[in-house]
N, C-alpha and C positions, 0 to 999 in steps of 0.2 A: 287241218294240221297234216292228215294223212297225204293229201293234194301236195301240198309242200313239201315233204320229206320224197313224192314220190317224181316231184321236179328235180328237185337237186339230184334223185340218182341219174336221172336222164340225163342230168348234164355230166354226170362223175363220165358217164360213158361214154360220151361227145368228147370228153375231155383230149384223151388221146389223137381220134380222129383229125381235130382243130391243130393240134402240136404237130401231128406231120404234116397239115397243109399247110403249114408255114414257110417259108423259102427261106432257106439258109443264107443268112448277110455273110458275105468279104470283105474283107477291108483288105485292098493290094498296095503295099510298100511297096514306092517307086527308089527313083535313084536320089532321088533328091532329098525322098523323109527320111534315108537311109543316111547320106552326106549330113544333114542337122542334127542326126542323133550322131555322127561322130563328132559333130564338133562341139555337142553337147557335153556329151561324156567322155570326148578327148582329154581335155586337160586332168580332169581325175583320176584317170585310169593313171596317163603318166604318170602322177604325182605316186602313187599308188606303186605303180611299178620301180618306180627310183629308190623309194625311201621306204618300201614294206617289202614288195614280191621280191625285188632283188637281193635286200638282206636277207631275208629268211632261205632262199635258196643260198646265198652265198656261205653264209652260217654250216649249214647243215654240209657243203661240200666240204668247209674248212676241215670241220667234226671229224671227217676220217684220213684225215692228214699229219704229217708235224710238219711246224712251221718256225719258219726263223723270227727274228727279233720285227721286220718288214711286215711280218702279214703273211709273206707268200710261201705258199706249200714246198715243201720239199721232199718225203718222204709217206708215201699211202701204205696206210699202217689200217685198213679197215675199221673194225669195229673194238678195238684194242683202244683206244681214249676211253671207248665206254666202259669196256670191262675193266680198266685200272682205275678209272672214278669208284664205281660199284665196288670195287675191294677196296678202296681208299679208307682208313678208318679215319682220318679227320674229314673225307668228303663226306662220311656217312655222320659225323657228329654236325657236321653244318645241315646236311639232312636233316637229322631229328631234333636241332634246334628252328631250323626254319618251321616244320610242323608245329613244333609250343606256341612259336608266335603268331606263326598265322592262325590258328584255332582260339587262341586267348584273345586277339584284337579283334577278332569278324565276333565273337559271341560278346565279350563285352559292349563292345561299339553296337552290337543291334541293341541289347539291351537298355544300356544308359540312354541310348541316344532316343531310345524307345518310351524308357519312364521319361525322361526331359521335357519329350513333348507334349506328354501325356497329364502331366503336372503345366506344362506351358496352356493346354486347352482350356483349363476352367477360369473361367471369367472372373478374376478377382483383382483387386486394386492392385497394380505395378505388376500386372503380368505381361504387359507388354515390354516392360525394364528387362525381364528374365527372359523374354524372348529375344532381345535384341544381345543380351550376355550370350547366350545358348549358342547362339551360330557366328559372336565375334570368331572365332577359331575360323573362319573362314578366309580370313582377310587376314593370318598372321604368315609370313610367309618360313618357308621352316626351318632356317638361318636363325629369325626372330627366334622360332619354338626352340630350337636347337640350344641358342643362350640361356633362354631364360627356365628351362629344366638343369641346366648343366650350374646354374645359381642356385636351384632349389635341393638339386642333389650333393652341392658340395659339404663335405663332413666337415667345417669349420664354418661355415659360413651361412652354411644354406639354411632356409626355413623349414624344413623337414626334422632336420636333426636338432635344429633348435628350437622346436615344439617337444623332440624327440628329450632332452636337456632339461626341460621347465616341467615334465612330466615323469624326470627321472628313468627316461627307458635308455636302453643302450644304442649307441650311435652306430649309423650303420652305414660302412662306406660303401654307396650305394654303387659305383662307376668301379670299382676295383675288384667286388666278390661274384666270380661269375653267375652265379644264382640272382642276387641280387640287381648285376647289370642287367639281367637280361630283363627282370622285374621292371625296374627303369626305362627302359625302351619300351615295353608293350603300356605303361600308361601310357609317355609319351605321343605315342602314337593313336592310340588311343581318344587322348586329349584332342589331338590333332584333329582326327575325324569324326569328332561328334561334332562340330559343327555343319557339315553337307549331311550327316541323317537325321540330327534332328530338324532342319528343315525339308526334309523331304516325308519323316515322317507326320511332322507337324502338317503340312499341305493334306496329306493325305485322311489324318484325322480329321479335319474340317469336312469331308467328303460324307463321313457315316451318318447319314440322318437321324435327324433329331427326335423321332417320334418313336426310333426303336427303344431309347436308353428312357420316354417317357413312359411305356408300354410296360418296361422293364420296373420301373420307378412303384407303378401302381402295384405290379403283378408283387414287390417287394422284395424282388431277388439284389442282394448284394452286390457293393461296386467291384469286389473281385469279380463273380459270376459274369457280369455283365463286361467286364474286361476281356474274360478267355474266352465267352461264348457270342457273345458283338461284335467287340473293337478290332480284335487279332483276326476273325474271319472274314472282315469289313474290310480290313487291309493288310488280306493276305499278299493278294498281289503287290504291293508294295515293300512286306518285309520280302518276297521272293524275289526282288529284286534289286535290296539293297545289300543282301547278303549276298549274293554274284558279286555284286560290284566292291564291297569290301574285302571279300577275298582274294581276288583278282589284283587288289592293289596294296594287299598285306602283303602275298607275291613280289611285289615290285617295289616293296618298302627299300630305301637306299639313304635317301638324305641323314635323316638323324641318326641312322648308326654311324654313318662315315661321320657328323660333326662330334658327337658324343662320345663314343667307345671304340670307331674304328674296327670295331671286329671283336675286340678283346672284353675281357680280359681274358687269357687262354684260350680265345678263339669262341669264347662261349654265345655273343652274339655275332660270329659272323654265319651271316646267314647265304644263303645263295647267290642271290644277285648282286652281296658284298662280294664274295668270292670271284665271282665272275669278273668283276671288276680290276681285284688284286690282280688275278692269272694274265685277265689278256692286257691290262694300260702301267701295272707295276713291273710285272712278271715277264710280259711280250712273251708267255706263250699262246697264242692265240688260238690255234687248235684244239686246245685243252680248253679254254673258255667256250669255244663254240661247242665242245661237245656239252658243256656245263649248262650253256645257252637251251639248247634242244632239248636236253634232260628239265629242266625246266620249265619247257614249255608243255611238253608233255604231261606234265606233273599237274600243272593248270587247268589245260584240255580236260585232264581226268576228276579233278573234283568238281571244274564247273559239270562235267557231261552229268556226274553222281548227284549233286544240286539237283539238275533239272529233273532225275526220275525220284528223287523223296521228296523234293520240296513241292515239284508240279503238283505231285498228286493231292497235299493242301490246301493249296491255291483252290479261293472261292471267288470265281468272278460274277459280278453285278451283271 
């Protein structure tokens, strides 16, 4: 044993020796691997540059401009669009309305979409039926969802208020009372996208192996326990990355408020990238939207960046 242990340090010490007499490999790019990689990554890069780099710079020059009804600049007025948005008080209530939404549909959405899947894993008769209901919402396009909320929400008609009627509660117009529209849109939306996280967190659930929840089973610890201290650590990296991406396109929510409520009532869900919309394709001021634009995306930038330093640090990978 002693003989052994006192080979291996002979070699720990060789070790080094052997690493520098090794010869350093090149690999020399000629003109030719150079020509293949542009024609590789030609066309992307342009696509790239036409229809992302260009807008975002073109955006951001508009931002400290005023601009006529065209487009085109007329007037450099610096940083003055930004500081009249930031004092705007209905810019700053499309602000704090866009924060409710976006916080109530990323936490709802991981959640529902979290228990769905979670109730879709265990193996019982027509659990495949609820899986295949779970993620129809994928295939509805949001035209489709657009109509058939704006039926459910109607105060004569709709199923809501006429559950609401048979139960004797008060009717509630759900599209007209700003509090209430705005309730309406984040189920909505909500609805909308639990079908791509519960199949992604469903995928992901099949992942956890099966001997840790048998381990758990013996040892007798409860299926909550076994939920917060298994499942959720087992796929962390997956809820850390479905919440990025739900936020990001809570952001960029547009369709059903423009089908549904257009903004209103009182402006209650117009949210940013409604806004943005009004200013530069209603409005033509387009200066004023690109500065909207940038403010916006910075707004993004900043809670993904805040995600990845609270959320990383949970994240347990396999």
């Amino acid at each position: 044993m002693e003989q052994q242990v006192t080979n291996n340090s002979k070699k720990l010490k060789q070790l080094p020796q052997n690493l520098s007499s090794l010869k350093t490999v090149s690999y020399d790019v000629n003109a030719r691997d150079k020509l293949h990689a542009i024609w590789f990554l030609g066309p992307s890069l342009l696509v790239l540059a036409v229809f992302v780099f260009y807008p975002m710079l073109r955006t951001l020059y508009l931002s400290l401009f005023l601009t006529n009804n065209l487009g085109k600049p007329t007037v450099f007025v610096g940083l003055q669009n930004y500081w009249s948005l930031l004092t705007s008080s209905s810019y700053l209530a499309s602000l704090q309305a866009t924060f409710v939404y976006v916080i109530a549909v990323s936490i709802l959405t991981l959640i529902f979409g979290l228990l769905l899947a979670q109730a879709a894993s265990f193996k019982v008769k027509g659990s495949s039926f609820f899986r295949t209901v779970f993620s129809g919402t994928m295939g509805v396009s949001v035209s489709v969802a657009a109509i058939f909320w704006l039926f459910m929400f109607n105060p004569s008609i709709g199923l809501l208020d006429q559950i609401a009627s048979v139960l004797h509660l008060p009717v509630i117009n759900w599209l007209t009372q700003p509090g209430w529209a705005m309730t309406a849109i984040v189920i909505s939306t909500v609805w909308m996208n639990l079908g791509f996280t519960f199949l992604i967190f469903f995928g992901a659930l099949q992942t956890v192996p099966v001997n840790l929840y048998e381990a758990a089973q013996i040892e007798g610890v409860s299926k909550s326990y076994q939920f917060f201290h298994i499942t959720l650590p087992m796929i962390s990296p997956t809820v850390f990355f479905v919440s990025i991406i739900t936020l990001i396109e809570s952001f960029k929510s547009f369709g059903l408020i423009d089908l549904m409520t257009a903004g209103g009532p009182n402006n209650a869900t117009n949210l940013l990238v409604y806004r943005i919309y009004q200013d530069a394709f209603l409005n033509g001021n387009y200066g004023l939207a690109s500065t909207e634009s940038v403010i916006l995306a910075i707004i993004i930038a900043i809670f993904t960046f805040l995600q990845f330093k609270i959320l990383e640090k949970r994240v347990t990978y396999q």
